[in-house]
N, C-alpha and C positions, 0 to 999 in steps of 0.2 A: 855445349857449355865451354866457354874460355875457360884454357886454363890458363892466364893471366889476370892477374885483380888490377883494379883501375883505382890506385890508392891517390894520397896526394901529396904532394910534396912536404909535410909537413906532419906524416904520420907516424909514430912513433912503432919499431920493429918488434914484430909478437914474437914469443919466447915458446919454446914447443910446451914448455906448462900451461901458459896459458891458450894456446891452439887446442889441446886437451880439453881444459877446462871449459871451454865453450861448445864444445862438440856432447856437453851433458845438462843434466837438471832441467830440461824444457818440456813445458807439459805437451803430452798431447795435441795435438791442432786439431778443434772441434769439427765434429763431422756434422758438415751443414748441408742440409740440402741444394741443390742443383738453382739455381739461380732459375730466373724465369727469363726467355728468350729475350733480347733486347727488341725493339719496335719498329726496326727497318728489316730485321731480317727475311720475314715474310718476300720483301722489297730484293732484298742482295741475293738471293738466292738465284733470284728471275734474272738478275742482272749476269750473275756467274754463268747461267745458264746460255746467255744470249752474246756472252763475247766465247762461250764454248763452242758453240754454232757459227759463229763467223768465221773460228778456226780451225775445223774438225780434223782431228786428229792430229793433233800438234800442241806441244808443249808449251805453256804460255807461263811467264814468269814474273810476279810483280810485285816488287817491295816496297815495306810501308816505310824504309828513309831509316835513315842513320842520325845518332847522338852527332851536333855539332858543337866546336870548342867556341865559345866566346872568349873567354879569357883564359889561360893557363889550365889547370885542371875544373873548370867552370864552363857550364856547357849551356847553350839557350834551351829554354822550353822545347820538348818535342811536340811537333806537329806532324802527325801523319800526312803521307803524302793524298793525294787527293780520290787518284785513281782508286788506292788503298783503298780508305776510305768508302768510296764507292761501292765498291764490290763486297766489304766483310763489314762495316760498320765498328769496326777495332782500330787497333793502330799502337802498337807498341815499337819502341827503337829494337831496329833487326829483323822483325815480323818479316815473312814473305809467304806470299800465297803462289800457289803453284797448282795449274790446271794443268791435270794431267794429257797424254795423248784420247785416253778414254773420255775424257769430260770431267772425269773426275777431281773435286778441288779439296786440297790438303791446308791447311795454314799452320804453316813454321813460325813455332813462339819459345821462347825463354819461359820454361815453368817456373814456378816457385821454387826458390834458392832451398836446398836442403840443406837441414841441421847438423848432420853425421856423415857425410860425405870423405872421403881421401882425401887428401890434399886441395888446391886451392878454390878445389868447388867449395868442400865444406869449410871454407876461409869466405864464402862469395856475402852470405847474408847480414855479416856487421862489419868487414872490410870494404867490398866494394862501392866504390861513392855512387856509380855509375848504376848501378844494378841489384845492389844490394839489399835485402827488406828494411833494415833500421836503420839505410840510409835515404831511400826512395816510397819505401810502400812494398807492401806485398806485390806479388802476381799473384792472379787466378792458377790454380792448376789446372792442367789440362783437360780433365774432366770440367770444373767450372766452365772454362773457356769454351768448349763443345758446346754448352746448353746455352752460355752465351747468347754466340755467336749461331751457334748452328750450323755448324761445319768439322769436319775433321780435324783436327788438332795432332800436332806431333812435334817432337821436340825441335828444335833449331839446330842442334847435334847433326840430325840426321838430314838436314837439306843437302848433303854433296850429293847422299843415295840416291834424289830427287832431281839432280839437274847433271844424269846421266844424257846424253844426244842432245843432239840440236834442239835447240828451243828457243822462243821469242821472247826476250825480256825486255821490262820497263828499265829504259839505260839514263844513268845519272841522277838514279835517285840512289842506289848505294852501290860503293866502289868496290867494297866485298862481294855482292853480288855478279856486278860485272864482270868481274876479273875471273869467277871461277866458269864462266859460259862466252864461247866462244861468237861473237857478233856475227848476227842474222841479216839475209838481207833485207828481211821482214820485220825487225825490229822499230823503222819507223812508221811504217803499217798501223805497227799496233799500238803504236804511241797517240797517231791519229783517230785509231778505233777509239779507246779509251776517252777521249777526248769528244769525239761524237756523238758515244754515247748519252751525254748527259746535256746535251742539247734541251730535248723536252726533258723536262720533270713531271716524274707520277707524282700522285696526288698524295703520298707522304712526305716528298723532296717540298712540293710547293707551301703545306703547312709548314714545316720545319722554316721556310721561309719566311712565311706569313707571322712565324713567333720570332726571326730576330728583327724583323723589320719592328712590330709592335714593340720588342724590347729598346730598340733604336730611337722609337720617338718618345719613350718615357725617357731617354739619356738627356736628349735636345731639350726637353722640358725641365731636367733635372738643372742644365747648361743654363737656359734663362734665368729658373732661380737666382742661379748662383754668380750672375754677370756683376751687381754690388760690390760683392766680395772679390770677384775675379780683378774688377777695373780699379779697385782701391791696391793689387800687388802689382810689384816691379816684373814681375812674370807673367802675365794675366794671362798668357796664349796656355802654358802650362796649366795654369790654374781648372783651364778649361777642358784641356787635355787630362788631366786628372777627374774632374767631375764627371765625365761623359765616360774614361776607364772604368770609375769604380760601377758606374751601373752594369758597365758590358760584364765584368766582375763576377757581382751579383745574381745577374739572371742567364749567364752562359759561359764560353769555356772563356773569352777574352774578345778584343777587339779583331776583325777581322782581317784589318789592316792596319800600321801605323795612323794614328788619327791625326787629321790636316786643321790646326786651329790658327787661321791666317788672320789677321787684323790687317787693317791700312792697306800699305803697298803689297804688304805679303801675299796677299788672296791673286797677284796676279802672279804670282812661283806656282805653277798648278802643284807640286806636290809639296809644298812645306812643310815638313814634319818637322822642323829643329823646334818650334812653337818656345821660343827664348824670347819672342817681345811683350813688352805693354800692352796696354789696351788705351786707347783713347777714344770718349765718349761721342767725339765727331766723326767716328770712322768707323767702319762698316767690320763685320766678323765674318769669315764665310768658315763655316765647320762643318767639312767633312769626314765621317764618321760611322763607321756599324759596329753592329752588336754578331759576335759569330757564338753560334749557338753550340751544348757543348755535344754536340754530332756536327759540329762546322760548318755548318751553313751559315752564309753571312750574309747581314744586308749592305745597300752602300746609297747613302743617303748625304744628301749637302743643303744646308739651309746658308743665305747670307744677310744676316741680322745687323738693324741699324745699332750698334750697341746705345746710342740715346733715348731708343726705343720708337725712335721716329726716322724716316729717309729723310735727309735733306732732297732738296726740287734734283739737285742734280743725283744722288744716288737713285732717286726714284727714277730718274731719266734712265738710267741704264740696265735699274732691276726690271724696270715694265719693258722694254726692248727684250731681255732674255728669258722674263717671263711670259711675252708671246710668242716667240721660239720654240720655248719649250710647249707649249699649250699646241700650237702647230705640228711639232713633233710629234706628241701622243694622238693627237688626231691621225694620224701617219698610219698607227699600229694596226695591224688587221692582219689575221691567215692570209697566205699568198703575196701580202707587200714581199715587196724584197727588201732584205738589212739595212741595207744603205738608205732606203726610202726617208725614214723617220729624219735621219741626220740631215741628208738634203732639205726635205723642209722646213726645218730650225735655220739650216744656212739662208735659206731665200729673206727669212725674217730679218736676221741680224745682215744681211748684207744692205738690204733694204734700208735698211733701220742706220746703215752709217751711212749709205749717199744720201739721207733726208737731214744727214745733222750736218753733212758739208764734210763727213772723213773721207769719202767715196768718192769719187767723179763718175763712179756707173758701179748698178750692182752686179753688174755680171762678170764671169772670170773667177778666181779665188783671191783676189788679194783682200780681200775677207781674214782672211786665214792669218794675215799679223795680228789681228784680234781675239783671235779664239785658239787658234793653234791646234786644238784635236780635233778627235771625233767625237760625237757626240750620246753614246754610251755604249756601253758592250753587255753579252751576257753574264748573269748572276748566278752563282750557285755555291760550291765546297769553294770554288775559288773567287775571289771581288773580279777577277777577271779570267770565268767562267769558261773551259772549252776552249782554251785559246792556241792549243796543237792541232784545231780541225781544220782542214782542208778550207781553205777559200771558198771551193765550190759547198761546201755545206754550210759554209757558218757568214762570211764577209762578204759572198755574193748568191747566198743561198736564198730563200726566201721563208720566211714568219713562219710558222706553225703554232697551234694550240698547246697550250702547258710548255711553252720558252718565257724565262724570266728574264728579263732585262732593266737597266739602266737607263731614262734618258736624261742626261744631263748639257745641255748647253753652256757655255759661258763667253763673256768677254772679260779679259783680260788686257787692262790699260795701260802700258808698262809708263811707270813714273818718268821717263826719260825720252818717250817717243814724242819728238817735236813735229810728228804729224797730225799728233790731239790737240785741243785749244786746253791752256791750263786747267782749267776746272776739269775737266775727265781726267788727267792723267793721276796711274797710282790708284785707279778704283778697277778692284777684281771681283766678278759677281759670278756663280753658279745657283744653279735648281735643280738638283737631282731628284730624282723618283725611282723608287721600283716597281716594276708592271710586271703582270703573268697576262701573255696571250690567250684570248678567249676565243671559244668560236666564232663570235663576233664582232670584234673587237681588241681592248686590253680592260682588263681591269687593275686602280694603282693600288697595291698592296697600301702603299704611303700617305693614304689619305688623309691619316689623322693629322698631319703637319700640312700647316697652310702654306698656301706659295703664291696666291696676289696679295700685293705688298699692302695693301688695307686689312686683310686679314691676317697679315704676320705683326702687323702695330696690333692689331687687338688683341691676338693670343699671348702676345711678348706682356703688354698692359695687364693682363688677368693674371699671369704668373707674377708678375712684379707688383704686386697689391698697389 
């Protein structure tokens, strides 16, 4: 426990009377029973087990992330880190899990602020803004926390006693951390394990999926709704961006990523997040978007919607190009392709597809690539960009396996100023995201409920729009 309080600029200085007076008169704290295990534990346990074995006999060190300041004494939302996550299905600011040399795993947590404490612990529970109970919420105590999580619990006090010898830690995720264990050469080893690990998804990773993707297209459907009211504000990309929040909201911890609501020229910014423009009825919306569930699994889905409710000949022109890209892509997917597979044959499409309109003098070569600019998806999971410390040789030049979730999303991007378009394309940015779990045979698209040839995105748009 600190003994520093994390007050705020603006707090007014306690009098030892009233330091007193707060350290009395509080009832009892009811004796509840023992929580029932959380629903991946089962899962985490196997997991702790398997990065214990990869490094037997050796001290493995991995914290779940430090409080950051946004503003002055105001701090963003904690989001555990991923790995964390992973491995215990928790995730509070300071938390570190520690596998022992034996195999043994301990998880270092801040108990619940005590009432009567000495000095500025027992100051911690209506001073501290950071940490405090009637500033933040309760913790579990430690006993809760055990039945949890389903692991060893012990205070955060005592992690120095714990990170006695060499040992391999998760670096940069906290600098308290760091600093009190001496850098391994193994450290990025295990940055890479961690990472690896979550390649395949077991079959409660891939549900956990399967529920933000389904949360994800009631958001898009919620988004149609609300396109009327969105196109009548001076903000409408916002407008959008707030519709499709409040659902992630609703049915999980939050959006999984900044949400992308591009209108017009903007859908060719691939990552637009300022979403500060209008909306205008001749122009196309691409909104990318997940729902991250509130155990963090997220989806990452893009639909690009005629806001009139209809493509004009030429947005059609360019949504049916990247929607046979993508359609080619997922035909890609199988055990044993290799990664790069899928992307490659979305490129052969859209390359295709610009020497037949006359942008091209030959599809071959990549000058493709002024039009699409990426790659054409990555893996899915705790992260929108899933695994992405693993080794080249397992993940970006590895090859498919069964229970890998991924992304294919194609795009072209028109920049409104490339005098190598004929006027009409320029300033139109289109994608089609999906999410797939590799099957033994194939992929299956989580994301099916959302249509993606552009006949059946005018009908589904129409049936929301009465």
């Amino acid at each position: 426990m600190t003994d520093e309080l994390n007050t705020g600029s603006h707090d007014l200085p306690i009098s030892d009377a009233l330091a007193a007076f707060m350290t009395t008169g509080w009832a009892p704290a009811p004796r509840a029973e023992a929580p029932p295990p959380a629903p991946s534990t089962a899962y985490t346990a196997k997991r702790r087990a398997a990065l214990a074995q990869r490094f037997p006999g050796e001290r493995l060190v991995i914290p779940s992330g430090a409080l950051k300041v946004r503003s002055n004494d105001w701090d963003y939302p904690f989001r555990t880190h991923s790995a964390f996550a992973y491995l215990t299905g928790a995730g509070d600011p300071g938390d570190v899990l520690v596998i022992a040399p034996s195999g043994a795993a301990t998880l270092f947590t801040r108990p619940r602020s005590p009432r009567a404490a000495e000095g500025a612990a027992g100051q911690e529970f209506y001073r501290d803004r950071r940490y405090g109970e009637f500033w933040v919420g309760a913790r579990p105590t430690l006993e809760e926390a055990e039945a949890l999580h389903q692991i060893e619990c012990a205070p955060v006090d005592r992690l120095p006693e714990a990170l006695t010898g060499p040992a391999r830690v998760l670096r940069g995720v906290d600098a308290s951390v760091d600093a009190r264990v001496a850098p391994h050469d193994g450290d990025a080893e295990l940055t890479s394990f961690l990472s690896e690990m979550r390649l395949v998804k077991d079959e409660w990773e891939v549900a956990e999926l399967r529920n933000a993707v389904d949360a994800t297209a009631r958001g898009f459907e919620d988004v149609v709704r609300a396109l009327p009211q969105a196109l009548a504000h001076p903000r409408g990309e916002r407008y959008v961006e707030g519709v499709f929040g409040l659902r992630a909201r609703l049915e999980g911890n939050a959006v999984g990523y900044d949400s992308i609501a591009a209108s017009g020229a903007h859908a060719c910014v691939l990552h637009w997040i300022r979403n500060d423009g209008g909306l205008n009825r001749d122009d196309l919306l691409l909104l990318d978007a997940g729902v991250e569930t509130d155990r963090l699994y997220t989806a990452d889905v893009t639909r690009t919607l005629p806001l009139s409710g209809r493509f004009s000949p030429v947005q059609r022109q360019v949504y049916e190009l990247v929607y046979e890209a993508q359609t080619a892509a997922i035909a890609a997917l199988r055990p044993g392709a290799r990664f790069r597979d899928f992307h490659r044959a979305a490129m052969r499409v859209i390359a295709e597809g610009l020497k037949d309109w006359g942008v091209l003098e030959s599809a071959d070569g990549d000058l493709h690539r002024r039009y699409t600019l990426c790659s054409s998806g990555h893996m899915l999971g705790l992260d929108v960009h899933d695994c992405a410390q693993a080794r080249a040789s397992a993940y970006l030049d590895g090859l498919l396996e069964a229970g890998q979730v991924l992304t294919v999303e194609p795009g072209l991007y028109l920049q409104p100023d490339d005098l190598t378009l004929p006027p009409e394309l320029r300033g139109i940015g289109v994608r089609i995201e999906d999410d797939l779990v590799i099957t033994e045979d194939g992929a299956h698209l989580l994301s099916g409920a959302l249509p993606r040839h552009p006949d059946d995105v005018e009908t589904w748009m129409a049936s929301l729009l009465g």
